[in-house]
NUVO-71122 format. One line per 3 residues: number of its first residue (from 0); their letters; for each residue x, y, z of N, C-alpha, C, O. Coordinates in steps of 0.2 Angstrom, whole numbers, plus 5000, padded with zeros to 4 digits. Layout:
BEGIN
NUM> A> X,Y,Z,X,Y,Z,X,Y,Z,X,Y,Z | ... $
//
This chain:
BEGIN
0> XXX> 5004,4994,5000,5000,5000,5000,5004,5006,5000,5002,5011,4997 | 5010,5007,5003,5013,5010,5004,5017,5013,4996,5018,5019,4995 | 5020,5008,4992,5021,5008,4985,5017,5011,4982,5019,5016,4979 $
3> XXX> 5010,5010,4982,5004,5013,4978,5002,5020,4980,4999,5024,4977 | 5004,5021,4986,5002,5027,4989,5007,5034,4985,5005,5039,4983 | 5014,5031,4985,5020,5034,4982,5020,5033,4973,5023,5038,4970 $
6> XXX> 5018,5030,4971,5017,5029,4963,5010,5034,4962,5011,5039,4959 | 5004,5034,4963,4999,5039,4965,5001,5046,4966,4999,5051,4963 | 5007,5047,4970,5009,5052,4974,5012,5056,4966,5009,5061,4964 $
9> XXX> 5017,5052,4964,5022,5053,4960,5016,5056,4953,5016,5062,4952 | 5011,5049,4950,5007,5052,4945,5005,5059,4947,5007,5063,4943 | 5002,5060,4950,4999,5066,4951,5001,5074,4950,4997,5078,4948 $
12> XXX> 5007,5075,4953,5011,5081,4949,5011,5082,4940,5012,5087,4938 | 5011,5075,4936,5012,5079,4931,5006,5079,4929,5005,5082,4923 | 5001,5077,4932,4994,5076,4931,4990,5083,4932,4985,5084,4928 $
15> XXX> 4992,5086,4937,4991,5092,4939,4993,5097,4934,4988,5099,4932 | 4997,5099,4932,5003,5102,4929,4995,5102,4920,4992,5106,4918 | 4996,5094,4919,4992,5094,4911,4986,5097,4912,4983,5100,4908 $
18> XXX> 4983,5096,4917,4976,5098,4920,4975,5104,4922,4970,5105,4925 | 4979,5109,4923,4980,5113,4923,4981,5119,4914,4980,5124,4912 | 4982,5115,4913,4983,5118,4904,4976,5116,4899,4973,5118,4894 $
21> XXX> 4976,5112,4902,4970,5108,4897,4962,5110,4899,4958,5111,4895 | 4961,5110,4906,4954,5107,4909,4951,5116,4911,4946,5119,4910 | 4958,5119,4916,4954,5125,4918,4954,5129,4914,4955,5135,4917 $
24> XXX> 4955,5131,4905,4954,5137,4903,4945,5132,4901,4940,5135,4902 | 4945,5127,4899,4937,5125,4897,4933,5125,4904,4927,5127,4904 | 4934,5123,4910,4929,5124,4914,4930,5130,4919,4927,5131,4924 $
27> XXX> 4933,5133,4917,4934,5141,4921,4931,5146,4916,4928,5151,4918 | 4932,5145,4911,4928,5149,4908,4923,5148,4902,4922,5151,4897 | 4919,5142,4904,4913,5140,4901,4906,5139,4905,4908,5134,4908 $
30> XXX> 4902,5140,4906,4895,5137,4908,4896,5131,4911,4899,5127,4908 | 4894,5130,4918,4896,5122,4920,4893,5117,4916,4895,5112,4918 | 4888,5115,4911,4884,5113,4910,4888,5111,4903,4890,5106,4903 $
33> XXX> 4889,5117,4899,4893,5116,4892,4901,5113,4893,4905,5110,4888 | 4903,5114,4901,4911,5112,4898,4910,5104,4900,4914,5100,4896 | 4908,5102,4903,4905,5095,4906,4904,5091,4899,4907,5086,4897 $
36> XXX> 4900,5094,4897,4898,5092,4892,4903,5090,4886,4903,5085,4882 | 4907,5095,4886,4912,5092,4880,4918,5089,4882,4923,5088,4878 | 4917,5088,4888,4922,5086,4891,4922,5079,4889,4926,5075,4886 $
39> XXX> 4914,5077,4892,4913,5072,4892,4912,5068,4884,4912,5062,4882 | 4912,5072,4881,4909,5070,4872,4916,5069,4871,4917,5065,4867 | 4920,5070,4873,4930,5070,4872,4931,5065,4876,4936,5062,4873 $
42> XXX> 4929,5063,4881,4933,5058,4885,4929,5050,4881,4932,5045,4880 | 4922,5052,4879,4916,5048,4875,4921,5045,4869,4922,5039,4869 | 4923,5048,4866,4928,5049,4859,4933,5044,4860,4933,5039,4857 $
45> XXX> 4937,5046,4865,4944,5043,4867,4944,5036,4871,4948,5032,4870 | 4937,5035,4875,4937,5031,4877,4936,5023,4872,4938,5017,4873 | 4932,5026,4868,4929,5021,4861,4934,5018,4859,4935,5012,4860 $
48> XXX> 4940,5024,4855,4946,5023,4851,4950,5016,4857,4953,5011,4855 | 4950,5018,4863,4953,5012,4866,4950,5008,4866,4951,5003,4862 | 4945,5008,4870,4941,5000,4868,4943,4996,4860,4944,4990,4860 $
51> XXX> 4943,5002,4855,4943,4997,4849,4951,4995,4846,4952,4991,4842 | 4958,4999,4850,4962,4995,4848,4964,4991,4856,4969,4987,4855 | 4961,4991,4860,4962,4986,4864,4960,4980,4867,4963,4976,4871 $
54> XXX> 4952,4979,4863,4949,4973,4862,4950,4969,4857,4952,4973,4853 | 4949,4962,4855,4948,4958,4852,4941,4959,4848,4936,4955,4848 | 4940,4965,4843,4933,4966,4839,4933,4960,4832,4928,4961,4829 $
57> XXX> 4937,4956,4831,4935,4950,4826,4931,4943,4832,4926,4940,4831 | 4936,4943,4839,4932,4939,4843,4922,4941,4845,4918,4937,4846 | 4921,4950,4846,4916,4952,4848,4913,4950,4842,4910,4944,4842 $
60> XXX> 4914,4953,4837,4910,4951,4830,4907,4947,4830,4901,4947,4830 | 4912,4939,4830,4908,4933,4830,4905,4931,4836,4900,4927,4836 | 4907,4934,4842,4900,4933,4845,4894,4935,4845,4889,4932,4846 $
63> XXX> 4893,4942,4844,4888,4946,4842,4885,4943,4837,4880,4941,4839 | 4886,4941,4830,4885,4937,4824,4880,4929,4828,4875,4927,4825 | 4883,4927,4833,4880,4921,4833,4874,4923,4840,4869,4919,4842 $
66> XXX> 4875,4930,4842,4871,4931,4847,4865,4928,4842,4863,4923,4842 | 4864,4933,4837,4859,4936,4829,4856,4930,4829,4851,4929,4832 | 4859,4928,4828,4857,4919,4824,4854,4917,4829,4848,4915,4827 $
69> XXX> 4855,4916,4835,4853,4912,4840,4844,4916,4842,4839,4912,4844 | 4843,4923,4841,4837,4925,4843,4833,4926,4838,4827,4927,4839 | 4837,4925,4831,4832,4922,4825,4829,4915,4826,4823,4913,4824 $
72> XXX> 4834,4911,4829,4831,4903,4831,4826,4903,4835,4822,4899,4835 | 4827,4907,4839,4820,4906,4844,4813,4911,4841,4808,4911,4845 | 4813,4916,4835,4809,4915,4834,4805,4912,4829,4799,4912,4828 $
75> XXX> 4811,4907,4824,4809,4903,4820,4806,4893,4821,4804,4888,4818 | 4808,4895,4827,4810,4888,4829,4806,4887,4837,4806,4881,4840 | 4801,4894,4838,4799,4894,4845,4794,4886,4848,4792,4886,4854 $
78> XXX> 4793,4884,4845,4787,4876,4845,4791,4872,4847,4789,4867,4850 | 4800,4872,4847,4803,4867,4848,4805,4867,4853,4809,4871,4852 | 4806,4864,4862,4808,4865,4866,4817,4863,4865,4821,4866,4868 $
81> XXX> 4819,4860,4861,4826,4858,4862,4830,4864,4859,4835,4866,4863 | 4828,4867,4853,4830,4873,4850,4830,4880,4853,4833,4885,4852 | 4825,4878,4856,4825,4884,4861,4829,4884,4868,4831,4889,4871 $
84> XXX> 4830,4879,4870,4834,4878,4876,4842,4879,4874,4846,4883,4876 | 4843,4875,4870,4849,4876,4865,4851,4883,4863,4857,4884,4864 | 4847,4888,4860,4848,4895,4861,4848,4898,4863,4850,4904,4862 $
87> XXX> 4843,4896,4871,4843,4899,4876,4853,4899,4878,4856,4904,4877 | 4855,4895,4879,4861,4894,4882,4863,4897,4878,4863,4903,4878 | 4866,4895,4871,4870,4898,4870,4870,4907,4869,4875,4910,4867 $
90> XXX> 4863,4910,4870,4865,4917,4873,4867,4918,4878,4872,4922,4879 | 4865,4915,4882,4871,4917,4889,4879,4916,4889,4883,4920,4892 | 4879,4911,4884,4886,4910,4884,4890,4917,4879,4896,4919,4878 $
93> XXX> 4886,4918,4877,4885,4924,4872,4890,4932,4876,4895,4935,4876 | 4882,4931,4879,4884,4938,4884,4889,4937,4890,4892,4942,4893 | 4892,4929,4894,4897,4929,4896,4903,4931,4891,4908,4933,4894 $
96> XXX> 4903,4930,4886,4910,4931,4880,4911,4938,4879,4917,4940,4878 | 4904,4941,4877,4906,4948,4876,4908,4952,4884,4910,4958,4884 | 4907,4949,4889,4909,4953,4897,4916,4953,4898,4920,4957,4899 $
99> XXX> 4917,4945,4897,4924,4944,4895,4931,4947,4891,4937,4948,4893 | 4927,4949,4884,4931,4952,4880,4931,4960,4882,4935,4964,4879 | 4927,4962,4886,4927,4970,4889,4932,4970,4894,4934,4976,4895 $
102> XXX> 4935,4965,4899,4938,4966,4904,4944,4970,4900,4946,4976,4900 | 4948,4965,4896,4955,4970,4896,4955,4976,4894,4959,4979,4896 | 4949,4979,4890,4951,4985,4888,4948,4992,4894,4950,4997,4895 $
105> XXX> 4942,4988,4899,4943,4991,4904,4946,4991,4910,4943,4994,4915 | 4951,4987,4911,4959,4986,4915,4962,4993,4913,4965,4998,4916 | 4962,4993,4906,4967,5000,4901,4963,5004,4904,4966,5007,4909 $
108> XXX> 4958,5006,4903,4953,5014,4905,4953,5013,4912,4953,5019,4916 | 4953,5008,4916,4950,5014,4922,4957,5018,4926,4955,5022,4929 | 4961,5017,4925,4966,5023,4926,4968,5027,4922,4973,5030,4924 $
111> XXX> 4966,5030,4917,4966,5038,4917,4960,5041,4915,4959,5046,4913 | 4954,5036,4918,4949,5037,4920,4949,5040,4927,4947,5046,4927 | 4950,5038,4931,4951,5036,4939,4953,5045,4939,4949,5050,4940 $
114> XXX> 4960,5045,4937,4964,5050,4936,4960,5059,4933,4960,5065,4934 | 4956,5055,4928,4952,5061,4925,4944,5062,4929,4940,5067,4928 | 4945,5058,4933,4938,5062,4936,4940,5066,4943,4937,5070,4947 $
117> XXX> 4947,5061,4944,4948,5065,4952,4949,5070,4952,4947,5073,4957 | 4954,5075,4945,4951,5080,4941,4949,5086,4938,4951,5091,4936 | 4942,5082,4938,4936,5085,4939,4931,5086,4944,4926,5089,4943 $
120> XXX> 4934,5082,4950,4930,5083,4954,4934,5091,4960,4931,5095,4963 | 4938,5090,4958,4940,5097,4961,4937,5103,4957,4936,5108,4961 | 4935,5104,4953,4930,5108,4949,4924,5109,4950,4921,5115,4949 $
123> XXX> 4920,5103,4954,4913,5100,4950,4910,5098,4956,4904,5097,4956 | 4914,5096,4963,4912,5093,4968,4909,5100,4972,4903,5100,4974 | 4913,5103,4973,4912,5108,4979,4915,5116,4975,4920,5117,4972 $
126> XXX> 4910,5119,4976,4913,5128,4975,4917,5134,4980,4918,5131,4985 | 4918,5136,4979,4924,5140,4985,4920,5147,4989,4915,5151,4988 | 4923,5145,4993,4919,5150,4999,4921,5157,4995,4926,5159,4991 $
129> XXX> 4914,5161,4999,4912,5168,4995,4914,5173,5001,4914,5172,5007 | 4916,5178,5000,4921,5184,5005,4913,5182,5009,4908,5180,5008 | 4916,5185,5015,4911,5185,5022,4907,5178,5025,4903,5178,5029 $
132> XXX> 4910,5170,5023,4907,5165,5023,4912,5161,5027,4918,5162,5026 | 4909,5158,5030,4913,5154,5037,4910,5147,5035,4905,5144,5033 | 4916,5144,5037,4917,5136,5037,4920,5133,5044,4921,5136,5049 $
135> XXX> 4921,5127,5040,4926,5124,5046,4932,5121,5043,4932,5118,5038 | 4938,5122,5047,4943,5119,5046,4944,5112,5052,4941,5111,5057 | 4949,5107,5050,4948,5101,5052,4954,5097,5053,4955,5093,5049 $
138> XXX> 4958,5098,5058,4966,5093,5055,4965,5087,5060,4963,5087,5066 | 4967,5082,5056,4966,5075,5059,4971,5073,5060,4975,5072,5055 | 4974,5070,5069,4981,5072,5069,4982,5062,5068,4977,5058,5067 $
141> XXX> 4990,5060,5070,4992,5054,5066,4991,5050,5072,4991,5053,5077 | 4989,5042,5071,4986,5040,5077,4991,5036,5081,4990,5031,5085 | 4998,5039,5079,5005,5037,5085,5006,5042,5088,5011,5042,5092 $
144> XXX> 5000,5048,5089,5002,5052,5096,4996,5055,5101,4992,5059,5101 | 4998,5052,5106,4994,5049,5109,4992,5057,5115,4995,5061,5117 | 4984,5057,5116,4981,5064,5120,4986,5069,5123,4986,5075,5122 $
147> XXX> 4990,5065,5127,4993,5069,5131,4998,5071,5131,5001,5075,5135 | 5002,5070,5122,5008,5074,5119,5005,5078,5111,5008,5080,5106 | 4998,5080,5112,4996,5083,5107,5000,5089,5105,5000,5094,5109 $
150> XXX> 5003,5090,5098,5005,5097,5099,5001,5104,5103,4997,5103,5107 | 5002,5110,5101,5002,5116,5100,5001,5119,5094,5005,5121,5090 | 4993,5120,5092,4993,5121,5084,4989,5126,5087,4985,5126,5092 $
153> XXX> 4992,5132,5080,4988,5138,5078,4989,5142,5073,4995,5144,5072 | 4983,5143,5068,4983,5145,5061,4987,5152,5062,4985,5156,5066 | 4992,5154,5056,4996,5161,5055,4992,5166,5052,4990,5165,5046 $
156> XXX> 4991,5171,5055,4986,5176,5053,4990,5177,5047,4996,5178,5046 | 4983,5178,5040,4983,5180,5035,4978,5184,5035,4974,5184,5040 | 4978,5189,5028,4975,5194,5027,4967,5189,5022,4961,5192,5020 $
159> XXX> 4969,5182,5020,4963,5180,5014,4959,5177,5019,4954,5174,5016 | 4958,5175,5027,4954,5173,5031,4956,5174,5038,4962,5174,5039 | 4951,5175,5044,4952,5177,5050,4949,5169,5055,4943,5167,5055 $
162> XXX> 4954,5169,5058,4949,5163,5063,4944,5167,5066,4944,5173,5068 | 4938,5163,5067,4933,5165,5071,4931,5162,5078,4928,5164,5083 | 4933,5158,5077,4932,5153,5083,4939,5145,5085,4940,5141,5080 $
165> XXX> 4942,5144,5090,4945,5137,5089,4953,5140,5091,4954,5147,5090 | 4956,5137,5092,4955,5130,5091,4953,5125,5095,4955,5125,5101 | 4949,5122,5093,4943,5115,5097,4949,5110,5098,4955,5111,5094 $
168> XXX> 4949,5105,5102,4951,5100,5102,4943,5094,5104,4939,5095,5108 | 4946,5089,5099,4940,5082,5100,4945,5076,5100,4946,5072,5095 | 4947,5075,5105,4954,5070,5106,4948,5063,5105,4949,5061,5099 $
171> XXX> 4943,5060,5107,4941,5056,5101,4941,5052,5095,4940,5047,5093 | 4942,5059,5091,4942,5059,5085,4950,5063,5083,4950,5064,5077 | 4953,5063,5085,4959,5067,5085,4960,5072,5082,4965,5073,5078 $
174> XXX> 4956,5076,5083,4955,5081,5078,4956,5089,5081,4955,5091,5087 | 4957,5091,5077,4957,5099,5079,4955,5104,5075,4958,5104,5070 | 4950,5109,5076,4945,5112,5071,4944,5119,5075,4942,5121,5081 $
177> XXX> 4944,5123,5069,4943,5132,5068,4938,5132,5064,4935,5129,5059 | 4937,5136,5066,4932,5141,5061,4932,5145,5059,4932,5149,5064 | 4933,5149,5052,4936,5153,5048,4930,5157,5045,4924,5155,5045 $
180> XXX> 4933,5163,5043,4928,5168,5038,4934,5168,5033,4940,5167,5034 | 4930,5169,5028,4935,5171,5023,4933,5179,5021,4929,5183,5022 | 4941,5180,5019,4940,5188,5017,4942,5189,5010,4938,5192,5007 $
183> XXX> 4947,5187,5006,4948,5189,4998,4948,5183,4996,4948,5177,4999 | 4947,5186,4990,4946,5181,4984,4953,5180,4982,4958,5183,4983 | 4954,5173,4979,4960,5171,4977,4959,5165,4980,4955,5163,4984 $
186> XXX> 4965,5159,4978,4970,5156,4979,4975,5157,4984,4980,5160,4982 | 4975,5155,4990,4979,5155,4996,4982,5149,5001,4980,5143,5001 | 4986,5151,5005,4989,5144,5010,4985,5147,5016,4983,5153,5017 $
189> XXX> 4984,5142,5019,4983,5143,5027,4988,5140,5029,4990,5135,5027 | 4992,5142,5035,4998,5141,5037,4997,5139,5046,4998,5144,5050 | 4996,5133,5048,4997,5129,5053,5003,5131,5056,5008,5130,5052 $
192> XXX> 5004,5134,5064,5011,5132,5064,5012,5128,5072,5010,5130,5077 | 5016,5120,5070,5015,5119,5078,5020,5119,5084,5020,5125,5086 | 5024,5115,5087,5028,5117,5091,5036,5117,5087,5041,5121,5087 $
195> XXX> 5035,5111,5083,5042,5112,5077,5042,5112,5072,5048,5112,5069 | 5035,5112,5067,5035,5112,5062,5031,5117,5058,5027,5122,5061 | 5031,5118,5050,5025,5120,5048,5020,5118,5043,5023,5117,5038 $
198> XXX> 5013,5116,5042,5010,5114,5037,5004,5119,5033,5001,5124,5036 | 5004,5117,5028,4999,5121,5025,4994,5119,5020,4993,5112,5019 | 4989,5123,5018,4982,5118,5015,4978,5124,5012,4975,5128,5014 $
201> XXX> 4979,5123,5005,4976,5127,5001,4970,5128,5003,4966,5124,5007 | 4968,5136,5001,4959,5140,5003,4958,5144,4998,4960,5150,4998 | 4953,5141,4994,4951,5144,4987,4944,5147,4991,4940,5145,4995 $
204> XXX> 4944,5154,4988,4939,5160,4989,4938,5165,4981,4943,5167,4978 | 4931,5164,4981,4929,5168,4973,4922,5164,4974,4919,5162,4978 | 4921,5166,4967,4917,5165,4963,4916,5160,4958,4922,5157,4956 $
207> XXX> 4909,5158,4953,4910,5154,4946,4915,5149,4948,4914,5145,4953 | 4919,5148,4943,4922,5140,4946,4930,5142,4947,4933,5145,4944 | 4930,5139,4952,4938,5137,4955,4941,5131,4955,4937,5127,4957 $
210> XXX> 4948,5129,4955,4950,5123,4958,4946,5121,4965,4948,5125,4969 | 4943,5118,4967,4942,5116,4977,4948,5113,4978,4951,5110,4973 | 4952,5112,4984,4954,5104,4985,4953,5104,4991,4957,5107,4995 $
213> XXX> 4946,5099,4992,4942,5099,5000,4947,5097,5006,4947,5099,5012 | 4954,5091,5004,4957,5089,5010,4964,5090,5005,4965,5089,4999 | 4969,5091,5011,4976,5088,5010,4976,5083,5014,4976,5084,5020 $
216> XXX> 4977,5072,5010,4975,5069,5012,4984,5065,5014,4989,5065,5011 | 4981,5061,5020,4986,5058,5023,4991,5053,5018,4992,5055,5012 | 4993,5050,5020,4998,5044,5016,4993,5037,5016,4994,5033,5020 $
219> XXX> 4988,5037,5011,4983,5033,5009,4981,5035,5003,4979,5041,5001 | 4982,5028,4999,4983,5029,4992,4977,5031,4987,4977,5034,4982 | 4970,5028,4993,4963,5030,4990,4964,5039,4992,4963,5043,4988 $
222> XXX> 4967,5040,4998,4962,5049,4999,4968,5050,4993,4966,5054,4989 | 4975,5048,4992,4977,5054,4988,4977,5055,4980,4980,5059,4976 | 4973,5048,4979,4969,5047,4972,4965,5052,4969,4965,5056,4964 $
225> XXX> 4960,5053,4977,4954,5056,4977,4954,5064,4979,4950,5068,4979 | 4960,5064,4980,4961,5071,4982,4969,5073,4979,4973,5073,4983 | 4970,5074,4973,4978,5075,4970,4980,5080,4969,4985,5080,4965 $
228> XXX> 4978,5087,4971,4981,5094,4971,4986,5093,4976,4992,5092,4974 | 4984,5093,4982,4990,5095,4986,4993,5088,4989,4991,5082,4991 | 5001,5090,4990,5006,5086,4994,5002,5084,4998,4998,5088,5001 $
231> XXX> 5004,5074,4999,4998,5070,5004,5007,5071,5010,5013,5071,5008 | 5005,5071,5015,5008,5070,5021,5011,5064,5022,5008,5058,5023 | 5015,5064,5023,5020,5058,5025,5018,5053,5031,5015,5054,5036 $
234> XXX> 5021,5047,5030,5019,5042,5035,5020,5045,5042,5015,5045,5046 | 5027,5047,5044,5027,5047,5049,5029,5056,5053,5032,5058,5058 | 5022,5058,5047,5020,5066,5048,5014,5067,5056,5010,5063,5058 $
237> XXX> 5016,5072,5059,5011,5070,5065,5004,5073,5062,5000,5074,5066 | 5003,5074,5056,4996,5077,5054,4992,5074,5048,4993,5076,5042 | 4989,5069,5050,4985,5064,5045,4983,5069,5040,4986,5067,5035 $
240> XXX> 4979,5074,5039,4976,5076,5034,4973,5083,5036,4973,5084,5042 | 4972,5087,5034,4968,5094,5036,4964,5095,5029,4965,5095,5023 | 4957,5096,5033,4951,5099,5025,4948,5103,5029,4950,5105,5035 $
243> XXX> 4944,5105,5024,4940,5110,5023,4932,5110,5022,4930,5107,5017 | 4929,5111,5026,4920,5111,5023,4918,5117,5017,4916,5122,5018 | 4920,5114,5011,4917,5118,5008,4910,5119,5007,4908,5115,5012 $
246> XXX> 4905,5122,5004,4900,5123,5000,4900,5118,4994,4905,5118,4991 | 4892,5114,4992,4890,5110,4989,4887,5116,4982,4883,5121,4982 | 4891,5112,4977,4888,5118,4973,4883,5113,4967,4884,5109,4963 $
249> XXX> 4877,5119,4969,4871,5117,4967,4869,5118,4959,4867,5124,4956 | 4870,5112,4955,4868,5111,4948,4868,5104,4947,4870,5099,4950 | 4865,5104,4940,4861,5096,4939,4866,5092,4935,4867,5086,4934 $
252> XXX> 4869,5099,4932,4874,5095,4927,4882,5095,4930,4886,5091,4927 | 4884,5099,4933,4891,5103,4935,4889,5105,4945,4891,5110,4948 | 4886,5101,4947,4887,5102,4956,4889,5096,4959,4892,5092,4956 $
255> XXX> 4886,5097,4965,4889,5090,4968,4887,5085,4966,4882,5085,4963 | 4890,5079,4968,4889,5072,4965,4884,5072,4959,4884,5066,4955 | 4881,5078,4957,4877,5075,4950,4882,5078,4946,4879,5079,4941 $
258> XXX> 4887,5079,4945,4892,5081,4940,4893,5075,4936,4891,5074,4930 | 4895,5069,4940,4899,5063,4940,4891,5059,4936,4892,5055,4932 | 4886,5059,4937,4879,5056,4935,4879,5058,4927,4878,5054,4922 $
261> XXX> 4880,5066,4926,4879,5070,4920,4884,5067,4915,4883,5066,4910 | 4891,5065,4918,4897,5065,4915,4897,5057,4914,4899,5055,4908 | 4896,5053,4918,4894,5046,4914,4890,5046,4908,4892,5044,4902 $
264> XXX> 4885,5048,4909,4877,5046,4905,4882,5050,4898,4884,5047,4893 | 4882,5056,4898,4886,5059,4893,4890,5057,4890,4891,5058,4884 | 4894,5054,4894,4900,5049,4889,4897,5044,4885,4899,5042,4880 $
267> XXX> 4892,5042,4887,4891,5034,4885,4885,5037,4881,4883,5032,4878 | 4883,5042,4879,4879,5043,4873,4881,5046,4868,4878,5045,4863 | 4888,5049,4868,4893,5050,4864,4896,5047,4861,4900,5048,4856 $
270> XXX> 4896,5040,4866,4902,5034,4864,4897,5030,4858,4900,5029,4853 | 4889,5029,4859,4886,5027,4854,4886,5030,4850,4884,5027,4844 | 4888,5038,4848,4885,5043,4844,4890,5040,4839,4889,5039,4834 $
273> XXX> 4898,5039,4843,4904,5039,4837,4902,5034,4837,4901,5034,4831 | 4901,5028,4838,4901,5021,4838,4902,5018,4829,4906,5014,4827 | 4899,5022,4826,4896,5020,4818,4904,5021,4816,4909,5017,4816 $
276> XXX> 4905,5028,4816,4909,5032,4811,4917,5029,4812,4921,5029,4808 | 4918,5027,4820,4925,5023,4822,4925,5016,4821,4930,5013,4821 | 4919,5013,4818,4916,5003,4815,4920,5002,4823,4925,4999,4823 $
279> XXX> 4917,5003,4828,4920,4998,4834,4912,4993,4836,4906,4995,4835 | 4915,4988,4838,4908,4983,4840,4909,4984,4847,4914,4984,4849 | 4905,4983,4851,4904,4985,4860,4900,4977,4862,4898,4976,4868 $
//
């Protein structure tokens, strides 16, 4: 796990860096609805093109060919229980072959799959707090240090947010939590400082669409998948992870969680749209 956390870690910089050239001039400055959208008609495109050179399309053919034949039999032949049983199976055996022949090509897609929506979930998941608007901050400390050697943590005043309240302590949950106002707009650090170290944790404030990035996650290879802007914290960091409660940003097509609903369904009707013009078989 710890290899995969670091390989994760490593992709992600230059993942950042392309995603940053390619994605925020289309979703920064488009309609959340339209950029989504052609995103999605682009990834629909690209994802086909793999399917079709890295599936077996003369083995799908013949299976699909014999699906044909086998559903013409049963309704030429429906009087007969042997013939119908006989093509009964062999559709099954049918649709086991075509499931079959989909695994390797999506082995290939679900990583820069995986990769492209974590992505866009920074975009698409959450919107960024609005000047005068209060959240919570949240650091979840490492679970080698035990209540009674907790540091000494407290956020360095900045001019783009003021603590309002905090620092709480919920040794429970090992946590420690401020609550902040935001004051400008922009892209900023907040700057943690404990008794010998320092940590920091992006705080996006504005308007329309911004990068979010809800947590800087621990040394765990799912959070720093799902979370791949900022530096994940080292194993034997005394601060598992510090986030953020952003705001849920509300749309059908480009908000929370229905982003990701829009952006499948959109892919996969795209992916039929080229289906003809690429002659791939599915």
């Amino acid at each position: 796990m710890n290899l995969l956390a670091q390989i994760i870690s490593w992709i992600n910089v230059p993942i950042n860096i392309l995603a940053r050239f390619l994605l925020a001039p289309v979703i920064a400055g488009l309609p959340g609805w339209l950029s989504n959208t052609i995103i999605s008609a682009l990834t629909g495109l690209v994802l086909l093109a793999i399917f079709k050179y890295t599936s077996n399309q003369h083995a799908i053919g013949r299976v699909k060919d014999d699906i044909k034949a086998q559903m013409l039999a049963l309704k030429l032949f429906k009087d007969s229980i042997a013939v119908t049983l006989q093509s009964q199976g062999r559709l099954f055996k049918g649709a086991f072959l075509l499931l079959f022949h989909a695994i390797r090509p999506m082995l290939v897609m679900i990583v820069p799959v995986s990769l492209l929506l974590a992505q866009l979930g920074l975009w698409y998941q959450s919107r960024p707090l609005q000047s005068g608007e209060q959240t919570i901050v949240t650091m979840k400390l490492n679970d080698n240090i035990d209540s009674s050697s907790w540091p000494n943590v407290n956020i360095e005043p900045t001019a783009a947010a003021e603590v309002a309240t905090g620092p709480i302590r919920i040794f429970s949950k090992r946590q420690i939590c401020w609550e902040i106002k935001a004051r400008e707009k922009g892209y900023h650090s907040i700057i943690f400082n404990t008794d010998r170290q320092q940590f920091e944790k992006e705080l996006t404030i504005g308007d329309g669409f911004m990068r979010v990035s809800t947590e800087r996650p621990g040394w765990n290879w799912g959070d720093i998948l799902l979370n791949p802007l900022e530096k994940p914290f080292s194993p034997d960091s005394p601060v598992q992870s510090i986030s953020i409660a952003y705001p849920d940003r509300l749309s059908r097509t480009s908000g929370t969680d229905w982003w990701l609903i829009y952006f499948f369904v959109a892919s996969m009707v795209f992916a039929l749209i080229f289906k003809p013009f690429l002659k791939v078989r599915i």
